[in-house]
FIKOLZA-1660 file (N, C-alpha, C; in steps of 0.1 Angstrom, whole numbers, plus 5000, padded with zeros to 4 digits):
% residues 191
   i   px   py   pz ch aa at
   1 9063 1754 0220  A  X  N
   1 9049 1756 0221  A  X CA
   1 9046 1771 0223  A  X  C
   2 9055 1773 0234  A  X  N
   2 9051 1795 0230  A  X CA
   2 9053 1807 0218  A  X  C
   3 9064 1793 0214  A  X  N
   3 9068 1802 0204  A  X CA
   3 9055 1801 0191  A  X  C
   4 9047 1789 0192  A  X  N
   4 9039 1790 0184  A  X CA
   4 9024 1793 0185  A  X  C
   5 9024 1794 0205  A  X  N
   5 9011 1806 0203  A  X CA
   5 9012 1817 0202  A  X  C
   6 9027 1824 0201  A  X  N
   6 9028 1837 0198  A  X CA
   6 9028 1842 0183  A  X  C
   7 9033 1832 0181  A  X  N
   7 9030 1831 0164  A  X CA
   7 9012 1836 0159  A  X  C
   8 9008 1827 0166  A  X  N
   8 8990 1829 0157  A  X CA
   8 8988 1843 0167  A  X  C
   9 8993 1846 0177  A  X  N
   9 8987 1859 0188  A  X CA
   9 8990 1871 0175  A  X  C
  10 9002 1868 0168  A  X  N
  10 9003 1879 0167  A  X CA
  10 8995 1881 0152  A  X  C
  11 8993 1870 0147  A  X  N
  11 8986 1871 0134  A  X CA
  11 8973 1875 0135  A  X  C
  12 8967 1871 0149  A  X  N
  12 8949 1878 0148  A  X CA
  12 8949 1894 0153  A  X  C
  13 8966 1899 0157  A  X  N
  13 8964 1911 0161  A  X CA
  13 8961 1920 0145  A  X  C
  14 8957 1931 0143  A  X  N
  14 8955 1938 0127  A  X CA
  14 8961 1949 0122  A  X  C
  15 8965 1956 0134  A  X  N
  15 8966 1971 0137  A  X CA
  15 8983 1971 0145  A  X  C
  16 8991 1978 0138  A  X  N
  16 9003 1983 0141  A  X CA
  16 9004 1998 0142  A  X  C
  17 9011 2004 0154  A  X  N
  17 9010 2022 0153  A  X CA
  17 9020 2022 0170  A  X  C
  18 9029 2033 0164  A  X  N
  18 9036 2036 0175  A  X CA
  18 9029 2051 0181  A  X  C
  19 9035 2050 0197  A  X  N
  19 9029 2059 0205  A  X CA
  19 9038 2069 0209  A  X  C
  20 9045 2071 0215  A  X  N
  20 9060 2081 0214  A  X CA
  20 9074 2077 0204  A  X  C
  21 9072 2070 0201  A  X  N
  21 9086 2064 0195  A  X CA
  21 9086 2056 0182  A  X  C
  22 9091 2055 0171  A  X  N
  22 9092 2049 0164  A  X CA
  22 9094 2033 0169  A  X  C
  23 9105 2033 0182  A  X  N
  23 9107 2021 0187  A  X CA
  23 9098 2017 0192  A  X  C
  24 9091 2023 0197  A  X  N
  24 9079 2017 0203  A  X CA
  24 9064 2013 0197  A  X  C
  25 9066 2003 0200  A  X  N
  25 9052 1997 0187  A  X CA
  25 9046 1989 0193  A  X  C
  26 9030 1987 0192  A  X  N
  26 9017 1986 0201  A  X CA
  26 9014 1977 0186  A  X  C
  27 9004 1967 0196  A  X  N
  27 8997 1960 0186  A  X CA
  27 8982 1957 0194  A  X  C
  28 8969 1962 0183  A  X  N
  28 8959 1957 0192  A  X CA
  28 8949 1947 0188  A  X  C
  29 8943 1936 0193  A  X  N
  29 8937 1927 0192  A  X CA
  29 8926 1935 0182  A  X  C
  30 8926 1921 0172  A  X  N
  30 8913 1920 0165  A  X CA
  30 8896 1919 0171  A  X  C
  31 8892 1928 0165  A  X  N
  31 8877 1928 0173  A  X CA
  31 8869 1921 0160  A  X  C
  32 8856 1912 0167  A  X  N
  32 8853 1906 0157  A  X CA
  32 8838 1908 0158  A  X  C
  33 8833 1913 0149  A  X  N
  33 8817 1920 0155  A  X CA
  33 8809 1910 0145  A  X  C
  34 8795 1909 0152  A  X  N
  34 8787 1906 0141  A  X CA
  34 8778 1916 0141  A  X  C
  35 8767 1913 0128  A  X  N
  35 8761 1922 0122  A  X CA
  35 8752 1926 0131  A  X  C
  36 8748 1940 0134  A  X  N
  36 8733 1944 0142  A  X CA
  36 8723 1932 0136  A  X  C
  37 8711 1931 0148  A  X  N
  37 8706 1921 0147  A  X CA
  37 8686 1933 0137  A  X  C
  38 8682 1928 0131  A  X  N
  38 8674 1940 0126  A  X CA
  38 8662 1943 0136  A  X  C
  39 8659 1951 0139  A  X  N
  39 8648 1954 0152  A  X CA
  39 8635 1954 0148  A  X  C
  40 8624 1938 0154  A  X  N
  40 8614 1941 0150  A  X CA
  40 8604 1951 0149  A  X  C
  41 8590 1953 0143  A  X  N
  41 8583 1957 0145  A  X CA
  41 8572 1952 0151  A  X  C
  42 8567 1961 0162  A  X  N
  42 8555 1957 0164  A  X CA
  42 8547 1966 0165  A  X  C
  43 8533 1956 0166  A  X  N
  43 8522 1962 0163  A  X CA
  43 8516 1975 0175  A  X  C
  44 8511 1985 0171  A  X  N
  44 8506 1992 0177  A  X CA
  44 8499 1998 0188  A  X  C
  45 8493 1982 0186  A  X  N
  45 8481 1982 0196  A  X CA
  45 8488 1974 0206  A  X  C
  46 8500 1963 0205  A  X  N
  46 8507 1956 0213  A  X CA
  46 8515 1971 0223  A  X  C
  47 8519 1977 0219  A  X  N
  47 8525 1988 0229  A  X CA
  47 8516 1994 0233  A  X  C
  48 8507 1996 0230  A  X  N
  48 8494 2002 0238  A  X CA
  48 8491 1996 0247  A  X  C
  49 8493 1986 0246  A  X  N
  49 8487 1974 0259  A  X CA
  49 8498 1976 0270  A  X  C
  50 8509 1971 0265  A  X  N
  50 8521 1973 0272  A  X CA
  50 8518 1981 0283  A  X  C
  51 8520 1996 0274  A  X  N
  51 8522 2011 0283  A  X CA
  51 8507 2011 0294  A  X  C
  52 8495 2005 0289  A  X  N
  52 8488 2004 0299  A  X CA
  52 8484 1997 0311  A  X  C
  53 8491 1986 0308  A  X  N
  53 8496 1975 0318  A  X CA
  53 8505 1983 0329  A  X  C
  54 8517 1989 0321  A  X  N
  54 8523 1996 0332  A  X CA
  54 8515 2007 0342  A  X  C
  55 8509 2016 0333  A  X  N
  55 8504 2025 0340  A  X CA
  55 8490 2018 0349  A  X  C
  56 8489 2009 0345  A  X  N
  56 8475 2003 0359  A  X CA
  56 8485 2002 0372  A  X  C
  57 8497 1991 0368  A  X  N
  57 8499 1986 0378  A  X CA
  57 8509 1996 0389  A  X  C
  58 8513 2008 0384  A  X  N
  58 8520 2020 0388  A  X CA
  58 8505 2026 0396  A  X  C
  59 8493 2028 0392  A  X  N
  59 8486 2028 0395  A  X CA
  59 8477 2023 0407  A  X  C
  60 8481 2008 0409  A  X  N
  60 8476 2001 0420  A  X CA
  60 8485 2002 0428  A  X  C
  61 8497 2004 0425  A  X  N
  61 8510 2002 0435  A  X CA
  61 8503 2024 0442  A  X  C
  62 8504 2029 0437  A  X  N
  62 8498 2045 0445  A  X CA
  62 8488 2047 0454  A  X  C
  63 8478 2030 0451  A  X  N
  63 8467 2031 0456  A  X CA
  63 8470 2026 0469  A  X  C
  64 8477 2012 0466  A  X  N
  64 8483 2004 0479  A  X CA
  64 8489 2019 0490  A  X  C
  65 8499 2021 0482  A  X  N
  65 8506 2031 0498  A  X CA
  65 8499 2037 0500  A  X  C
  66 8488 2046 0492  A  X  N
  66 8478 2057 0500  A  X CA
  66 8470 2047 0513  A  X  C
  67 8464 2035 0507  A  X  N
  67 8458 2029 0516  A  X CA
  67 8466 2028 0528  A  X  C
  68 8480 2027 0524  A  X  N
  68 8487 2021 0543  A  X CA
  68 8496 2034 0552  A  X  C
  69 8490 2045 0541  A  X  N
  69 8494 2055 0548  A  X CA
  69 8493 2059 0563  A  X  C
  70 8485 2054 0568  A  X  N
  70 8476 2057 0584  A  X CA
  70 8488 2042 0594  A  X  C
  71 8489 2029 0584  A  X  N
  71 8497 2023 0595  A  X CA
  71 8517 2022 0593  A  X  C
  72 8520 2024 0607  A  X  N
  72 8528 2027 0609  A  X CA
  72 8542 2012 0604  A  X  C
  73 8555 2016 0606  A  X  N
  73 8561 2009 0604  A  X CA
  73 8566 2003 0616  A  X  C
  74 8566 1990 0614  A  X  N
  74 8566 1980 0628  A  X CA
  74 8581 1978 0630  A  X  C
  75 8581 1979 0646  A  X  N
  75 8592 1980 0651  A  X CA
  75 8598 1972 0660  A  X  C
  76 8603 1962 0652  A  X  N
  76 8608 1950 0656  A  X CA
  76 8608 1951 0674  A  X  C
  77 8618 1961 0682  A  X  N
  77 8615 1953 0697  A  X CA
  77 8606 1959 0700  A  X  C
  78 8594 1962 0697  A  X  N
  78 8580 1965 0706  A  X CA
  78 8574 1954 0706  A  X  C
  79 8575 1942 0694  A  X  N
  79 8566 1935 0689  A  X CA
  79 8573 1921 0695  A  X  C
  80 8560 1909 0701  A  X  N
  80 8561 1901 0713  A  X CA
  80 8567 1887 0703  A  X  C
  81 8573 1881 0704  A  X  N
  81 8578 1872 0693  A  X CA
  81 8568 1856 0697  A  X  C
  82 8566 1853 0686  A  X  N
  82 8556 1844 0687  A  X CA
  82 8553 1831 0693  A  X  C
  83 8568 1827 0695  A  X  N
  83 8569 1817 0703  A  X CA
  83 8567 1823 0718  A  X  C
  84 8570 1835 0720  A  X  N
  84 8567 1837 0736  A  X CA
  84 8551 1842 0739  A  X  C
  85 8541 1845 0724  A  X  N
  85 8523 1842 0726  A  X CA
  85 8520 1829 0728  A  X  C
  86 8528 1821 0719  A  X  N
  86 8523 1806 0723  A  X CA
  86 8523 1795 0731  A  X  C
  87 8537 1800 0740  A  X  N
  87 8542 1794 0754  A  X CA
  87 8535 1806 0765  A  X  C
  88 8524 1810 0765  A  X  N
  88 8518 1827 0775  A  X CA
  88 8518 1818 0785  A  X  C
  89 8512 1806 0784  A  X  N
  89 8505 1798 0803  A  X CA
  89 8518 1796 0804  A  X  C
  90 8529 1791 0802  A  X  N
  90 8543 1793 0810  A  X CA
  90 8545 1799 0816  A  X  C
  91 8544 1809 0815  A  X  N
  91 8551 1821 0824  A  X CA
  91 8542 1833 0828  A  X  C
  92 8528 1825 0826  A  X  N
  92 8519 1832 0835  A  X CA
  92 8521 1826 0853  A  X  C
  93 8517 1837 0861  A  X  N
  93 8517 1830 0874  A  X CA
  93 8503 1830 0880  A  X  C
  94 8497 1822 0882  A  X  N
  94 8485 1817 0888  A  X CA
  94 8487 1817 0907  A  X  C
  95 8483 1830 0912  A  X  N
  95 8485 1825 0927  A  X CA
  95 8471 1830 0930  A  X  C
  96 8467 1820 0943  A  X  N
  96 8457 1821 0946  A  X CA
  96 8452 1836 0958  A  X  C
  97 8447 1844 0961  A  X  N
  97 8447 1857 0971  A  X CA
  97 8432 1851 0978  A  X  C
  98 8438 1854 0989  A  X  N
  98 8424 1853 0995  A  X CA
  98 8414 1865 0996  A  X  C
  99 8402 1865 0998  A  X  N
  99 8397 1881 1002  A  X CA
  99 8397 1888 1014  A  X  C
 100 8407 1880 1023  A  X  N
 100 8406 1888 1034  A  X CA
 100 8419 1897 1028  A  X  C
 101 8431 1895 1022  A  X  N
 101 8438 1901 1020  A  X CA
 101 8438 1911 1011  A  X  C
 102 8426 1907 1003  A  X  N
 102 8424 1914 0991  A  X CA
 102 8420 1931 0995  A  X  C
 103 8410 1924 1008  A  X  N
 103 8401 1941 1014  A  X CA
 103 8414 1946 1021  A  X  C
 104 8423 1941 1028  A  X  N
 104 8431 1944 1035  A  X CA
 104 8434 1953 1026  A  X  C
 105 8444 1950 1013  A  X  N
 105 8447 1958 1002  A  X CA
 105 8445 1969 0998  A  X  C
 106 8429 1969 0996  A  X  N
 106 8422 1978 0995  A  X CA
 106 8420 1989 1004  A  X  C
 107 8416 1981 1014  A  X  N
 107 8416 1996 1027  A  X CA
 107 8430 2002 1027  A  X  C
 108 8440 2000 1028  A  X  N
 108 8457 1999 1031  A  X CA
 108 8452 2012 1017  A  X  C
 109 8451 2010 1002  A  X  N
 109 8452 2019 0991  A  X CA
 109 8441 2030 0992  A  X  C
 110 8432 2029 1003  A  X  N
 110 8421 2039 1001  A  X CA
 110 8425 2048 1014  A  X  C
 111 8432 2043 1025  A  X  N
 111 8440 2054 1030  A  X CA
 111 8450 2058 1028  A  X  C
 112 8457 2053 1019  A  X  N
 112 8469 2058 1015  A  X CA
 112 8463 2073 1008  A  X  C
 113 8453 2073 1001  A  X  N
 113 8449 2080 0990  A  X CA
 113 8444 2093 0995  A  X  C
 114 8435 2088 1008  A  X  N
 114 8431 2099 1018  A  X CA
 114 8438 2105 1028  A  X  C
 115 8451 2098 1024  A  X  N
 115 8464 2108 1037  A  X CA
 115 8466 2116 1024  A  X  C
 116 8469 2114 1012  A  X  N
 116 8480 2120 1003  A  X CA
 116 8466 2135 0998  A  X  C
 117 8457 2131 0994  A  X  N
 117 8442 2140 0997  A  X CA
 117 8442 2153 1005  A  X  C
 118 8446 2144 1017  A  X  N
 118 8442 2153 1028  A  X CA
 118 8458 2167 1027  A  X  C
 119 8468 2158 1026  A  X  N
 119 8485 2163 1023  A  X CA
 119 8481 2174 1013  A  X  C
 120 8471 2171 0998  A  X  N
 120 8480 2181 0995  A  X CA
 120 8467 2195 0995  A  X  C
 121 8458 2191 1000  A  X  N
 121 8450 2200 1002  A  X CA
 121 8452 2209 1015  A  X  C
 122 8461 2210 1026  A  X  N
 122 8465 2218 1032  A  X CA
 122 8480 2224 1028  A  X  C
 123 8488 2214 1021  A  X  N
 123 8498 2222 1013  A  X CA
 123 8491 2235 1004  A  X  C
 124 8483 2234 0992  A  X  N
 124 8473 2241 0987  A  X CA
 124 8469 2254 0999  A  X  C
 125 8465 2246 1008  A  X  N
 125 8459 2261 1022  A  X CA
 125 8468 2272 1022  A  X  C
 126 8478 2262 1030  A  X  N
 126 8493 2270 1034  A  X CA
 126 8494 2279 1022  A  X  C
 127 8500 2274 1012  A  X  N
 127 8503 2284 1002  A  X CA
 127 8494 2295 0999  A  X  C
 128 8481 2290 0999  A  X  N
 128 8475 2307 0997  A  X CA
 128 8474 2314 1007  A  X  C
 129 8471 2308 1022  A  X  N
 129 8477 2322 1030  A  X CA
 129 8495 2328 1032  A  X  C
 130 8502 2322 1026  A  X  N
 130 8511 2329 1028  A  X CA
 130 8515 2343 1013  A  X  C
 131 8509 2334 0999  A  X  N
 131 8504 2340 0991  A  X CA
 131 8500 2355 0996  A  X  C
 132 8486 2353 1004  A  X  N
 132 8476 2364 1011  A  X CA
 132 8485 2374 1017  A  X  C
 133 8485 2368 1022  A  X  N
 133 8498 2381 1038  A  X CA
 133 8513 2387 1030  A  X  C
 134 8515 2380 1020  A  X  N
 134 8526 2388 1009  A  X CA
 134 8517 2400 1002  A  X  C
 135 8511 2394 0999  A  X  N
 135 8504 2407 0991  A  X CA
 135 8495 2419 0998  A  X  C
 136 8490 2412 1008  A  X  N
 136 8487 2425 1022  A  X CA
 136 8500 2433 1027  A  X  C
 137 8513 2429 1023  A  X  N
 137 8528 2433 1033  A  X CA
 137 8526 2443 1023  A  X  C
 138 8525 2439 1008  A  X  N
 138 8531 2446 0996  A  X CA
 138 8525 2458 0996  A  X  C
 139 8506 2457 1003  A  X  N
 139 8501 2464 0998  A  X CA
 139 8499 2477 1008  A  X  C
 140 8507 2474 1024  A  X  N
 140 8506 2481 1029  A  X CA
 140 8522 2493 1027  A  X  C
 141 8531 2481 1023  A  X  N
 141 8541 2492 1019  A  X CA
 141 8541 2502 1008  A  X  C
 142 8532 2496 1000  A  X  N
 142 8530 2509 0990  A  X CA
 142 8524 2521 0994  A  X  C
 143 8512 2517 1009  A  X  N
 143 8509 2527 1013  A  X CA
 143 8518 2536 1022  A  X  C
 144 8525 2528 1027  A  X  N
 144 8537 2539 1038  A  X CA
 144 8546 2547 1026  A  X  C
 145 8552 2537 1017  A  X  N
 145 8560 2540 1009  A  X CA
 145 8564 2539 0996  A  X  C
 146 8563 2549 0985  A  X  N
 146 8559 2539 0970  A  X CA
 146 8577 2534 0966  A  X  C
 147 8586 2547 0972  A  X  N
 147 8601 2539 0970  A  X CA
 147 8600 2526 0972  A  X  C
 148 8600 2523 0983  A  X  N
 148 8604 2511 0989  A  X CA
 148 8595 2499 0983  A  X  C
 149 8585 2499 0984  A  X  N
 149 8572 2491 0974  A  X CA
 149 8581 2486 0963  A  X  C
 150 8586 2494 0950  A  X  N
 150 8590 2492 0942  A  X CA
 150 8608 2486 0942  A  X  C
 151 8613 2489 0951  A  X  N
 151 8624 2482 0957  A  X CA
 151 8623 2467 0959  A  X  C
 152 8612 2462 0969  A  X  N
 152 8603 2450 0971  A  X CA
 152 8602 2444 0958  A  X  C
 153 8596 2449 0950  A  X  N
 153 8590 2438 0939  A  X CA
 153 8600 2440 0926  A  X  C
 154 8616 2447 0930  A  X  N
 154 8620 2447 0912  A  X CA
 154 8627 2434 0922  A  X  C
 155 8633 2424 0904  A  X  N
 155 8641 2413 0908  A  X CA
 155 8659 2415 0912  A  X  C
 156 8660 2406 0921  A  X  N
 156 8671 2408 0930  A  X CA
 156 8686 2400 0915  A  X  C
 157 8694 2406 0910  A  X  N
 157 8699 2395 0900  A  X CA
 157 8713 2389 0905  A  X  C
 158 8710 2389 0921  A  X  N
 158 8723 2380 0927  A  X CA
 158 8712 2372 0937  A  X  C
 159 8701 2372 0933  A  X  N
 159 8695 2357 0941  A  X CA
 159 8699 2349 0938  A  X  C
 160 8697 2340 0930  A  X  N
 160 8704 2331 0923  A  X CA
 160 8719 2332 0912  A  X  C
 161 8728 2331 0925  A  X  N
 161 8740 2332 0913  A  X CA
 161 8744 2324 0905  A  X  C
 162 8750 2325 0893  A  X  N
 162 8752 2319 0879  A  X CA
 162 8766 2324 0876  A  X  C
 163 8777 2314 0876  A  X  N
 163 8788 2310 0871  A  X CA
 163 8792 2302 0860  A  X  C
 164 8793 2303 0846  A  X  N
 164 8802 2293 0837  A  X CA
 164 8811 2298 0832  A  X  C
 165 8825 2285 0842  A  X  N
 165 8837 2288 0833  A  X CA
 165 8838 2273 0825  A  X  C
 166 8849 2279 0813  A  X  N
 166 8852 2270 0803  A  X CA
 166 8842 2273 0793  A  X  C
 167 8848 2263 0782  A  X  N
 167 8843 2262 0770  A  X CA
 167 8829 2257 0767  A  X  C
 168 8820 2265 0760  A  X  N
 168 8808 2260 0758  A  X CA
 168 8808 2248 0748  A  X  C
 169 8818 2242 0737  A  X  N
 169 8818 2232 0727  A  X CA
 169 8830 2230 0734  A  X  C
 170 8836 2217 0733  A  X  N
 170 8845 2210 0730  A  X CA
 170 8853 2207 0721  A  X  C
 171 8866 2216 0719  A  X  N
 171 8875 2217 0705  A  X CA
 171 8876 2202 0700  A  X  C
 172 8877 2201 0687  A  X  N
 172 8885 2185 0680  A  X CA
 172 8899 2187 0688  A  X  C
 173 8898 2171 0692  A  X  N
 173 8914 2168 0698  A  X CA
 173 8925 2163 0684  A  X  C
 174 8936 2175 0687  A  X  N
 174 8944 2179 0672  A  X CA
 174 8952 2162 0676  A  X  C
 175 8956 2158 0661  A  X  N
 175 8963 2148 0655  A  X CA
 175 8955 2132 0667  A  X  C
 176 8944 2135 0662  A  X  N
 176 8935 2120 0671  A  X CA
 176 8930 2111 0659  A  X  C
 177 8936 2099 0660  A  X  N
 177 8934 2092 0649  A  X CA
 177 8922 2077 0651  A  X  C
 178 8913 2086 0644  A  X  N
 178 8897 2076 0650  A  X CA
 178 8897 2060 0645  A  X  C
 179 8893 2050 0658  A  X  N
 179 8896 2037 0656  A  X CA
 179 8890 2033 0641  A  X  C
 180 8899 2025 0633  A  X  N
 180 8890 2018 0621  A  X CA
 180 8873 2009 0627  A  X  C
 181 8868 2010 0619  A  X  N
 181 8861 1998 0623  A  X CA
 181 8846 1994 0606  A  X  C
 182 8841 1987 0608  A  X  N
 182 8832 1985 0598  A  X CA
 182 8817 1983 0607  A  X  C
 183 8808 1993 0595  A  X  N
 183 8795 1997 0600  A  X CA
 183 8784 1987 0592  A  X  C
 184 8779 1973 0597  A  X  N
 184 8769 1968 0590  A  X CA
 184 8758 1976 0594  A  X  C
 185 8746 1980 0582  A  X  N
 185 8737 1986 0584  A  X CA
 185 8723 1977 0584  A  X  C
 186 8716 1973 0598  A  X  N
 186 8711 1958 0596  A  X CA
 186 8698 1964 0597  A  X  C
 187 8695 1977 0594  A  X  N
 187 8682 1981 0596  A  X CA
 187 8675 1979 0585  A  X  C
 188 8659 1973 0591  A  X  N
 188 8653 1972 0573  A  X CA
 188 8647 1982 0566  A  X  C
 189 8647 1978 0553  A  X  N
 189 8641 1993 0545  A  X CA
 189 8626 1987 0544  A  X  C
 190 8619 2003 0543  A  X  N
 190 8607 2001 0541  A  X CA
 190 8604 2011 0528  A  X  C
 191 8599 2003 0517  A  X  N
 191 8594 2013 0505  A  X CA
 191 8582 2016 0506  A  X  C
% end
């Protein structure tokens, strides 16, 4: 039975031609074409239509994105998932407050507000007279003395000392072989 599908194999082959060798001999399958098919004509005004069809709807599609240019692309975890709008009285809590607690509340937040008031408006105090009496020290030492004045006010550059040792980047660690792994990209596109 092989011997006789090799038989017809080799009969539909057409083409005999060696590639380096006389010994060596290639045979390639028959290709069997049919005839080009003839390419209609059409009418004129049919491709007019066509190309204008496209261009409307390339058209409406430019119009669409200009329109939704102002809104934004939604971002999956900001947005509240719908079964948890539609179950909302679940896991709302309904507790009852009385009003005595309520004023309680209230007074308790309206002195809180008038200690913190009062806090930072003598912080504010403090600071400008000490502000004041710096700049009266300054202004009397200029008058005793203009050396020293300007000694006073140049900056000191061991007030605050500054130390960095080591490397500002971190070299690649030589012959470090980075774990395999596979990257699904589950983010959605937006056109």
């Amino acid at each position: 039975m092989e011997l006789y599908n090799g038989f017809w194999q080799s009969i539909v082959k057409r083409c005999f031609h060696s590639v380096t060798s006389p010994l060596f001999i290639k045979c390639t399958d028959a290709l069997c074409a049919e005839p080009l098919k003839k390419k209609k004509r059409l009418d004129p005004a049919i491709i007019k239509q066509r190309e204008e069809r496209k261009k409307r709807r390339l058209e409406k599609q430019i119009r669409r994105l200009e329109k939704n240019v102002r809104q934004f692309k939604p971002i999956s975890e900001c947005e509240i998932p719908l079964e948890i709008i539609n179950n909302r009285k679940l896991h709302e809590r309904t507790i009852a407050i009385n009003r005595e607690i309520i004023d309680k509340r209230l007074s308790v937040f309206k002195q809180w507000s008038q200690l913190k008031v009062n806090q930072n408006l003598k912080d504010a105090l403090m600071i400008d007279r000490i502000s004041a009496s710096h700049r009266r020290a300054l202004d009397n030492l200029k008058l005793v003395s203009p050396f020293l004045y300007k000694a006073a006010i140049e900056a000191e550059s061991n007030f605050l000392p500054f130390k960095a040792v080591g490397p500002v980047e971190t070299p690649p660690i030589e012959k470090f072989d980075s774990p395999d792994g596979e990257y699904n990209d589950i983010s959605k596109k937006w056109d």
